[in-house]
Each structure stands twice: as structure tokens, then as C-alpha cells.
LUMDRENDREN-168111 format. One record per atom (N, C-alpha, C): residue number from 1; residue in one letter; atom name; z negated, y, x. Coordinates in Angstrom, 1 decimal. Layout:
BEGIN
{node NUM,a,CA,{Z,Y,X}}
...
***
This chain:
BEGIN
{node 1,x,N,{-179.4,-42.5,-30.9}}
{node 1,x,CA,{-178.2,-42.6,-30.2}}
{node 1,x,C,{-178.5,-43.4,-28.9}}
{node 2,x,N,{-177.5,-44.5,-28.8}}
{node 2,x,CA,{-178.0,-45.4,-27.6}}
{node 2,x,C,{-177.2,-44.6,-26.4}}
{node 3,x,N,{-177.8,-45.0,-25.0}}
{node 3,x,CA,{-177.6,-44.7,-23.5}}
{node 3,x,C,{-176.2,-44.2,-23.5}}
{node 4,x,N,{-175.6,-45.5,-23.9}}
{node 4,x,CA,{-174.1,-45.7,-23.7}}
{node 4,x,C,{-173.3,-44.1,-24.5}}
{node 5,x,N,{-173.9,-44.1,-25.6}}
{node 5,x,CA,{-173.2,-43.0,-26.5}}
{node 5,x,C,{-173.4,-41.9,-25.8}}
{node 6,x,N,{-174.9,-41.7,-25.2}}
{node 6,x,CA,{-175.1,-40.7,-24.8}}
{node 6,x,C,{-173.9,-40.2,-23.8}}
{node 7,x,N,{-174.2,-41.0,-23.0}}
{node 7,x,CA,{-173.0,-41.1,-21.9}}
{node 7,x,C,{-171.4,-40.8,-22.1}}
{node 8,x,N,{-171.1,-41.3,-23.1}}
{node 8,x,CA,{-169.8,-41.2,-23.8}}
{node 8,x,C,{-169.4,-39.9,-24.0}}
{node 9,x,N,{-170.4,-39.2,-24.6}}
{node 9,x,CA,{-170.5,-38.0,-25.4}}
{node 9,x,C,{-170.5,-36.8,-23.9}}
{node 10,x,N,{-171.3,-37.1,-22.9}}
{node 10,x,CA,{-170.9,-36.6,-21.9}}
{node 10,x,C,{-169.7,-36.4,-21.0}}
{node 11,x,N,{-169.3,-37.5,-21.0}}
{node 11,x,CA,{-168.0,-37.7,-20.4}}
{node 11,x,C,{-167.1,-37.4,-21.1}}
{node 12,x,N,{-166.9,-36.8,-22.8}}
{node 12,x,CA,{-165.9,-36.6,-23.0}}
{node 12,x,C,{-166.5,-34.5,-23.0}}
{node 13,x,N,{-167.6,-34.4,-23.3}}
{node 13,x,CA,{-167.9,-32.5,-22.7}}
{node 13,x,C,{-167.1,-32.6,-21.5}}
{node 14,x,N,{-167.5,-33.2,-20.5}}
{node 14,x,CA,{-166.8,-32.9,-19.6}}
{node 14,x,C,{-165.6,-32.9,-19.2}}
{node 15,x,N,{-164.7,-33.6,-19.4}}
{node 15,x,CA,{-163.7,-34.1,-19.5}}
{node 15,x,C,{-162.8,-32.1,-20.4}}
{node 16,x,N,{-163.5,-32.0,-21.4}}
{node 16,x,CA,{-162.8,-30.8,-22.3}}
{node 16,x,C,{-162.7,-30.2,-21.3}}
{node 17,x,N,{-164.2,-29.7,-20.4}}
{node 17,x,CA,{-164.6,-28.3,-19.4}}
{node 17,x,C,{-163.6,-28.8,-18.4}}
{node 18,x,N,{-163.3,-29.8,-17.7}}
{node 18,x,CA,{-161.8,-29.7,-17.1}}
{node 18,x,C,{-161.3,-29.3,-17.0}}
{node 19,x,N,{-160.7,-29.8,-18.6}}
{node 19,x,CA,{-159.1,-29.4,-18.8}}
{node 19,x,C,{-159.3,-27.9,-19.6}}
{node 20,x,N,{-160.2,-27.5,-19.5}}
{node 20,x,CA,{-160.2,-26.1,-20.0}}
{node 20,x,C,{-160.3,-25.3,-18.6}}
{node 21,x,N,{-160.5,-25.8,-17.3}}
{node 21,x,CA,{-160.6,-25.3,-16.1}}
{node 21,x,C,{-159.2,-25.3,-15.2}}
{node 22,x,N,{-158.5,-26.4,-16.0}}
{node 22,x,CA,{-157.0,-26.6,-15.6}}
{node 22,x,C,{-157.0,-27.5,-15.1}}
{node 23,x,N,{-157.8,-28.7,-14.6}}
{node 23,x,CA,{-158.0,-30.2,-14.3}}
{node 23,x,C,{-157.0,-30.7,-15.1}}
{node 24,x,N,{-156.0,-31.9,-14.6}}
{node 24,x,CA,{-155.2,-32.8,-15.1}}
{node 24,x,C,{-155.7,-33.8,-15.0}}
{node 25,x,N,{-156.2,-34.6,-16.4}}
{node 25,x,CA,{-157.1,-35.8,-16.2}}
{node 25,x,C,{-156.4,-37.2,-15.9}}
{node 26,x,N,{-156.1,-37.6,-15.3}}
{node 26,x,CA,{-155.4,-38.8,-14.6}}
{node 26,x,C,{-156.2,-40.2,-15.2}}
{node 27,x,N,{-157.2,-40.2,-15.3}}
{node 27,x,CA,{-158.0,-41.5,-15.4}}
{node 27,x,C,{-159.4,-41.7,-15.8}}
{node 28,x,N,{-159.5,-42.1,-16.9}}
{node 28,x,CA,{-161.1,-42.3,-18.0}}
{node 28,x,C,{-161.5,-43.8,-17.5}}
{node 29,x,N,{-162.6,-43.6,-16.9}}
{node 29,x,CA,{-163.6,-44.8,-17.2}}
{node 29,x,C,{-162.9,-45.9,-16.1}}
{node 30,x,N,{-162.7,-45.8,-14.9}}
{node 30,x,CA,{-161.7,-46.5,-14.1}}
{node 30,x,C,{-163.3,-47.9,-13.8}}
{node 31,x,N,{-162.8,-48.7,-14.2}}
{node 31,x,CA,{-163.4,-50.1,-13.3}}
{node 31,x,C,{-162.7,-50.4,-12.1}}
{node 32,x,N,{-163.6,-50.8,-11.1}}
{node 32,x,CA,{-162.8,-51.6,-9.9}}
{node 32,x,C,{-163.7,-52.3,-9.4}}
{node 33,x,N,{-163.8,-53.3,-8.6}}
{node 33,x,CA,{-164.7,-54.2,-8.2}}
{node 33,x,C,{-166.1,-53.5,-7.8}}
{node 34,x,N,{-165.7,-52.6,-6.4}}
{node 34,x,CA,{-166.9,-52.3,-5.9}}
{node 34,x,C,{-167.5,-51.3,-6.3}}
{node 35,x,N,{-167.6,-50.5,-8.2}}
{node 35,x,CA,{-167.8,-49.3,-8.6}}
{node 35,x,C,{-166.9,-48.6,-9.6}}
{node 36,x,N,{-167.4,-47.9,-10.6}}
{node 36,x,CA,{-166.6,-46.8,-11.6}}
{node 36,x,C,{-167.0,-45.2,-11.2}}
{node 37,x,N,{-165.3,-45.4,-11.9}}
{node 37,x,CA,{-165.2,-43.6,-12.3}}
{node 37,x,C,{-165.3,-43.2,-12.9}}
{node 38,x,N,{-166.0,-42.0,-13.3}}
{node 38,x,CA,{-166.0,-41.8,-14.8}}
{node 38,x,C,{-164.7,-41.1,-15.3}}
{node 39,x,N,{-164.3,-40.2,-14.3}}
{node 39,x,CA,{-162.7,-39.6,-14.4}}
{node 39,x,C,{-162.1,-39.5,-13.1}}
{node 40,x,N,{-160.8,-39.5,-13.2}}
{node 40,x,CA,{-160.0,-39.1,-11.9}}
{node 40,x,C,{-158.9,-38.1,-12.6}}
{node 41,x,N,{-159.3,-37.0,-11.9}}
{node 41,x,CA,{-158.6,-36.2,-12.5}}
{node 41,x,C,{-157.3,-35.3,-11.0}}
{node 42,x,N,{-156.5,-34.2,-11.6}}
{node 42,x,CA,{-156.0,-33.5,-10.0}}
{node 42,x,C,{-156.1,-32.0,-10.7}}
{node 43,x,N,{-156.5,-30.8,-9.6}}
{node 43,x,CA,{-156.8,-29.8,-9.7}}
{node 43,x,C,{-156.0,-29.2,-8.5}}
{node 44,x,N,{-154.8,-28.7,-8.8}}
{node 44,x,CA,{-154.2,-28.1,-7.9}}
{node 44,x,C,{-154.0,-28.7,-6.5}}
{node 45,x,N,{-153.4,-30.0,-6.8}}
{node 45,x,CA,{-152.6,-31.0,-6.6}}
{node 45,x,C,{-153.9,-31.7,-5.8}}
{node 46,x,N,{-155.2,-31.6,-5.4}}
{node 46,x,CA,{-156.3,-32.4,-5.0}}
{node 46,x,C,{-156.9,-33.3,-6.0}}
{node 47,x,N,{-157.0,-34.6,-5.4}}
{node 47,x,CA,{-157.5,-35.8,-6.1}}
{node 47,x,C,{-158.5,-35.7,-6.5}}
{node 48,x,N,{-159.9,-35.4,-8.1}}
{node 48,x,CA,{-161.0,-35.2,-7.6}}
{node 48,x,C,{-161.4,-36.4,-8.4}}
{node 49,x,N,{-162.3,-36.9,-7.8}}
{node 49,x,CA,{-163.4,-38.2,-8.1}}
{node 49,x,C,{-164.4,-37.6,-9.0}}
{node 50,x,N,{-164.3,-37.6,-10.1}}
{node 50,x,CA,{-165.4,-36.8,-10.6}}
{node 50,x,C,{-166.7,-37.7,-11.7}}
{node 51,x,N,{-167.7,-37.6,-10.8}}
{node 51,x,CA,{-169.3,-37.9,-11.3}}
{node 51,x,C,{-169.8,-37.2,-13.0}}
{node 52,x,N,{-170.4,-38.0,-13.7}}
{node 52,x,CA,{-170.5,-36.8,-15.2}}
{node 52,x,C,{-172.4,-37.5,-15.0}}
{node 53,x,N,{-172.8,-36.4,-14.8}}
{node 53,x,CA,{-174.6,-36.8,-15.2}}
{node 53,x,C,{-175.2,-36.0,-15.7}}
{node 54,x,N,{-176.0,-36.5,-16.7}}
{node 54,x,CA,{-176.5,-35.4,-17.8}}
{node 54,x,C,{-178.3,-35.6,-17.9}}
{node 55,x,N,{-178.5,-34.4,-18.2}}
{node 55,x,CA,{-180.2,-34.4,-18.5}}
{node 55,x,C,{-180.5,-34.0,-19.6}}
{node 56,x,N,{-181.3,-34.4,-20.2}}
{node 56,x,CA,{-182.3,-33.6,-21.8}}
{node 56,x,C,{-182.7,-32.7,-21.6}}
{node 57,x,N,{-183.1,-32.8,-20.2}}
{node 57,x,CA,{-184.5,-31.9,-19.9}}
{node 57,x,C,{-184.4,-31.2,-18.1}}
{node 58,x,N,{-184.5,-30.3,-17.9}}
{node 58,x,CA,{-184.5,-29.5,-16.9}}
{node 58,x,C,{-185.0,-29.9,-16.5}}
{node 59,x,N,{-186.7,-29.8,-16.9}}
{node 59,x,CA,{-188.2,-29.9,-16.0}}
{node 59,x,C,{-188.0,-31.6,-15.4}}
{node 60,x,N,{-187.0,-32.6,-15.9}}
{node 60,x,CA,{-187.3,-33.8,-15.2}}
{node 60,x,C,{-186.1,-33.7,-13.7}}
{node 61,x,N,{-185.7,-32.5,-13.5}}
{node 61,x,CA,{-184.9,-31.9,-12.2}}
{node 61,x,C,{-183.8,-32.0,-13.0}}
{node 62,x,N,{-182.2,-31.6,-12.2}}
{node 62,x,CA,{-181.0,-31.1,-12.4}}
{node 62,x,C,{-180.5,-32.6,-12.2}}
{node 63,x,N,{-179.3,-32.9,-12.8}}
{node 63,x,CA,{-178.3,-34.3,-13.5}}
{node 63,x,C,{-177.8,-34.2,-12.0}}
{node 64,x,N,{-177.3,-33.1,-11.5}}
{node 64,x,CA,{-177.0,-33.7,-9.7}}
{node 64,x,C,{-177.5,-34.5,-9.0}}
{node 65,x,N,{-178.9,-33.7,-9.0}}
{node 65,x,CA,{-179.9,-35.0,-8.2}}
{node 65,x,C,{-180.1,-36.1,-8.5}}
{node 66,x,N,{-180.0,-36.8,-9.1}}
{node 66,x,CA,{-179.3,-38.4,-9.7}}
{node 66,x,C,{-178.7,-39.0,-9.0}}
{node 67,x,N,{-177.5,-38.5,-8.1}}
{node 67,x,CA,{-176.8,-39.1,-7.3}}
{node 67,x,C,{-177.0,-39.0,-5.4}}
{node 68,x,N,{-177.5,-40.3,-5.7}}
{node 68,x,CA,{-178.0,-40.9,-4.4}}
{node 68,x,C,{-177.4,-41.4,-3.5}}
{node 69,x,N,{-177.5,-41.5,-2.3}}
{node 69,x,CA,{-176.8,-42.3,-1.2}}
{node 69,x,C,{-175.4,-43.4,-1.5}}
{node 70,x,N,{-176.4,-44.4,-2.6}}
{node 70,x,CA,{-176.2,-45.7,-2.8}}
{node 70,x,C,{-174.9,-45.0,-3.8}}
{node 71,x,N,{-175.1,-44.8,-4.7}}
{node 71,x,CA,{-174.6,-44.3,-5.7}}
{node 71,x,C,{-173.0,-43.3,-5.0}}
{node 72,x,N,{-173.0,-42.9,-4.6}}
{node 72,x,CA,{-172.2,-42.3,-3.6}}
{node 72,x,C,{-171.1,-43.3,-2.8}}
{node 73,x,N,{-171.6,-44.0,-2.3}}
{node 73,x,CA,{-171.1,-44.9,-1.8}}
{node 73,x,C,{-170.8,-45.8,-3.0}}
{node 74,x,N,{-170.6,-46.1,-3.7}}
{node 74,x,CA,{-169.9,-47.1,-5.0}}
{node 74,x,C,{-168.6,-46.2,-5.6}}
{node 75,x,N,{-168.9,-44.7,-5.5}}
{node 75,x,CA,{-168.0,-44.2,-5.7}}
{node 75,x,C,{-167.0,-44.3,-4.8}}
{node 76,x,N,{-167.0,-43.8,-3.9}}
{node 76,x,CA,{-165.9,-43.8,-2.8}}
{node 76,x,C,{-165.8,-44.9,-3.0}}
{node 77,x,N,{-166.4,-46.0,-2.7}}
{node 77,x,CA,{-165.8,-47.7,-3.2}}
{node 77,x,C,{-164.5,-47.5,-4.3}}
{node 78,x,N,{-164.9,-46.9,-5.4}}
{node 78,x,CA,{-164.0,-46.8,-6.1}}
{node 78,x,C,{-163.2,-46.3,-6.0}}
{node 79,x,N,{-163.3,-45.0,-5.8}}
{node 79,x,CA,{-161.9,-44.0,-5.2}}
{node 79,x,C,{-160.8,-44.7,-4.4}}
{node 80,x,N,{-161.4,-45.3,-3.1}}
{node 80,x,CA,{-160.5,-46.1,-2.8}}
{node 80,x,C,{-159.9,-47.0,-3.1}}
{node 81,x,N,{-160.3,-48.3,-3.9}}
{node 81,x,CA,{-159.3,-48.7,-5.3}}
{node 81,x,C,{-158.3,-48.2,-5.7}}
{node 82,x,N,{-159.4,-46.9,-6.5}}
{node 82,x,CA,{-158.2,-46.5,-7.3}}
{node 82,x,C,{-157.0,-45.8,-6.3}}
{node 83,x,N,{-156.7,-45.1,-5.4}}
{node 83,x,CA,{-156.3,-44.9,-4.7}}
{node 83,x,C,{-154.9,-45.7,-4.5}}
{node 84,x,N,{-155.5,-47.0,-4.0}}
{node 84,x,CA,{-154.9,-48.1,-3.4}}
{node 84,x,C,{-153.6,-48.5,-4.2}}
{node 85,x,N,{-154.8,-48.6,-6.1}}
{node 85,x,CA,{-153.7,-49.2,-6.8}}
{node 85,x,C,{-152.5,-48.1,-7.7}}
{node 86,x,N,{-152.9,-46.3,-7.2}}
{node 86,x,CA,{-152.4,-45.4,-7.9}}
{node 86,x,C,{-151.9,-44.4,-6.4}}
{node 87,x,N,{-150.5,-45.2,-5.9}}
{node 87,x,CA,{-150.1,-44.6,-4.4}}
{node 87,x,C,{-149.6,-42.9,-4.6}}
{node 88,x,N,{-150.1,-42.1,-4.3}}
{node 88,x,CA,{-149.9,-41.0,-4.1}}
{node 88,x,C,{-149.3,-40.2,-2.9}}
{node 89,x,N,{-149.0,-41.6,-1.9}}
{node 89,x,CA,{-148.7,-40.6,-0.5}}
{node 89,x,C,{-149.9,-40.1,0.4}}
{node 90,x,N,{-149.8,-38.8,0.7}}
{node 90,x,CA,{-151.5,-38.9,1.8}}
{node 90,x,C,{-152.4,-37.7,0.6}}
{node 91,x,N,{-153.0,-38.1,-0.2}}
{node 91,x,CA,{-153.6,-37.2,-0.9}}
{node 91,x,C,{-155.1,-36.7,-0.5}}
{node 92,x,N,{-154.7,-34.9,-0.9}}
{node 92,x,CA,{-155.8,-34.8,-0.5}}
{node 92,x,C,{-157.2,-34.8,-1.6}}
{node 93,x,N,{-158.1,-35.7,-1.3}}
{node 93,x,CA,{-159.7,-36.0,-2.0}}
{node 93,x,C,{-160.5,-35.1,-2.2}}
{node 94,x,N,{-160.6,-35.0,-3.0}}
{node 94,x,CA,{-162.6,-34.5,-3.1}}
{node 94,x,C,{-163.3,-35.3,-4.1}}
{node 95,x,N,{-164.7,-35.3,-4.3}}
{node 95,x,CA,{-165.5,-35.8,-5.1}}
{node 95,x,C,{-166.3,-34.6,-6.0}}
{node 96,x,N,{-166.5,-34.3,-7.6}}
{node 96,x,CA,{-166.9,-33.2,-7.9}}
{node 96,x,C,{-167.9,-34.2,-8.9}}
{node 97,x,N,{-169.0,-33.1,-9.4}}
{node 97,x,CA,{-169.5,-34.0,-10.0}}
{node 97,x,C,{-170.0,-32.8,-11.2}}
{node 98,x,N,{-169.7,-33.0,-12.4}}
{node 98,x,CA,{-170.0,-32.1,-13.7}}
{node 98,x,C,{-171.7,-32.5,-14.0}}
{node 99,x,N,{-172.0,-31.4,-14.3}}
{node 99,x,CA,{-173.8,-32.2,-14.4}}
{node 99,x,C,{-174.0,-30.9,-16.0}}
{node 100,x,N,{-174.3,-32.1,-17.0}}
{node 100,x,CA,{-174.9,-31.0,-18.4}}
{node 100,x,C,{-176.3,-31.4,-18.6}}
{node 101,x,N,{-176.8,-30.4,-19.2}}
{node 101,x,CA,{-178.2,-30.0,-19.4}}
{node 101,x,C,{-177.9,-29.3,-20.4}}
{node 102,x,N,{-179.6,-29.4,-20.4}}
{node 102,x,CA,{-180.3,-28.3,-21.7}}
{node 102,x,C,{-179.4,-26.1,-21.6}}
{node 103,x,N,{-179.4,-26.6,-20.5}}
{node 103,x,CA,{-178.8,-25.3,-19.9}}
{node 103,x,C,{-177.2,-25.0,-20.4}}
{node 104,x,N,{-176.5,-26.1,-20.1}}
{node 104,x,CA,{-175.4,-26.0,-20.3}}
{node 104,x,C,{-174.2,-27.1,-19.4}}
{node 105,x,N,{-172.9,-26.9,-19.1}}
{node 105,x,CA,{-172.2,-27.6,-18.0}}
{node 105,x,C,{-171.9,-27.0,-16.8}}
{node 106,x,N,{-172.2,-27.2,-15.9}}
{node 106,x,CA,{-171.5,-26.9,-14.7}}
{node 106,x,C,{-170.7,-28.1,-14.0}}
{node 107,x,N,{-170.0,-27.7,-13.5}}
{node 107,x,CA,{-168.8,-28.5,-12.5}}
{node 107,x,C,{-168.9,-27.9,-11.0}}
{node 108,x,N,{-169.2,-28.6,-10.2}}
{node 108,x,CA,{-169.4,-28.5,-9.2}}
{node 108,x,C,{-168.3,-29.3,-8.3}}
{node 109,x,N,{-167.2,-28.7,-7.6}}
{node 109,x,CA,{-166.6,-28.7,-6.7}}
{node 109,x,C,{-167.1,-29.4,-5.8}}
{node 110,x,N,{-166.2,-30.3,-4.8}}
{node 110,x,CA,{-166.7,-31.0,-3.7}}
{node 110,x,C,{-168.2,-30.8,-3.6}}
{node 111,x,N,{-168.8,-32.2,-4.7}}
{node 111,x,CA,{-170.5,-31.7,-4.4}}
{node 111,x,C,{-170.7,-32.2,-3.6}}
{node 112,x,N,{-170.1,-33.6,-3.0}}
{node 112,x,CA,{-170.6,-34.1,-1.7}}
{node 112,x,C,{-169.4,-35.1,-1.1}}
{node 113,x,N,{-169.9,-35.2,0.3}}
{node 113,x,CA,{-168.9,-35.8,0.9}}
{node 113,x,C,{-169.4,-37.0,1.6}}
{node 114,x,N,{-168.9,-38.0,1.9}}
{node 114,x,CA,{-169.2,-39.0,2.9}}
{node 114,x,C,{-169.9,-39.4,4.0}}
{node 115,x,N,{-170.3,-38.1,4.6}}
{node 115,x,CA,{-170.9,-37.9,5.7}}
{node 115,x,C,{-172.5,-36.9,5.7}}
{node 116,x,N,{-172.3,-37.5,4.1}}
{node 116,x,CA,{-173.8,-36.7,3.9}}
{node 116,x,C,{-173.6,-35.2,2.9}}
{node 117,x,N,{-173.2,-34.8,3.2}}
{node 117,x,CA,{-173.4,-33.0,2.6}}
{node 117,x,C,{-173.0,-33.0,1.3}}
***
């Protein structure tokens, strides 16, 4: 199975655990200049930017830790885009990021914000 499939296959696990969480998925695979999304989904009327990173393997650390500074910032690159070209009025953001493993899925809620945390 190539990268890409792998990835595919993730993003749509996650995408189910969503909408099985009550997530309303708004938007698969968004391209914009400075960055992609993997989903834009709303969860009790909050926008969430949501990250899908997966691991084989535990022992090479947890699919969160993956997302770096840099990486972070391309998102929000994108959010804003998408934002721009999908007017909602003043909505309120967050960025969540679903991470599967050997373990299983978790969905993590506002994993990080802009200012670091």
C-alpha cells in the first residue's frame, strides 16, 4: 500500500470517528495556496481544523508529535483561506487533530493553538 493510500485510509477512519462523535464534516482534502486540510469539519457550531496523523508503530512515538511548528503554521495558513472563501460571520476556531495507531483513534480537541500550546 502506497503513502498516499495509507493516508487516505486514515482520513477517511477518521472522518467516521467524527461523525460518530457528532462532527459535521464541512470539507475533505481542502487545497489553498499556503497549505491543506485534511477536514474542516463544525462540532457544536465551532469550526475545527482538523489534522489526521497516523503511526504503525507506538515505539516510533505518538502520530501527534508529528506536528511541528512549521507544520502548524501551514495550517492556520489554510484555515484562513478557507475561512475567507467559506464566510461564516465571526466564527468561533479551533484546531483538533485525530492521531491512529497501533492502539487505536483518538481525537484530540483543541490540540494546539497559535501561540504555542
Amino acid at each position: 500500500m502506497t503513502t498516499r493510500a495509507i493516508g487516505l485510509e486514515a482520513e477517511s477512519r477518521a472522518e467516521r470517528e467524527l461523525v460518530r462523535l457528532g462532527y459535521r464534516i464541512l470539507d475533505r482534502n481542502y487545497r489553498a495556496r499556503r497549505g491543506e486540510l485534511d477536514l474542516v469539519a463544525e462540532d457544536a457550531g465551532v469550526v475545527c481544523f482538523v489534522e489526521v496523523r497516523s503511526r504503525g508503530r507506538v515505539d516510533l512515538g505518538r502520530p501527534e508529535e508529528t506536528i511541528g511548528p512549521e507544520k502548524r503554521r501551514r495550517i492556520a495558513l489554510a484555515a484562513e483561506e478557507w475561512l475567507l472563501a467559506h464566510p461564516r460571520g465571526e466564527p468561533i476556531c479551533r484546531f483538533d487533530v485525530v492521531a491512529i495507531d497501533e492502539e487505536g483513534i483518538t481525537v484530540l480537541r483543541d490540540a494546539f493553538r497559535l501561540d504555542g500550546r
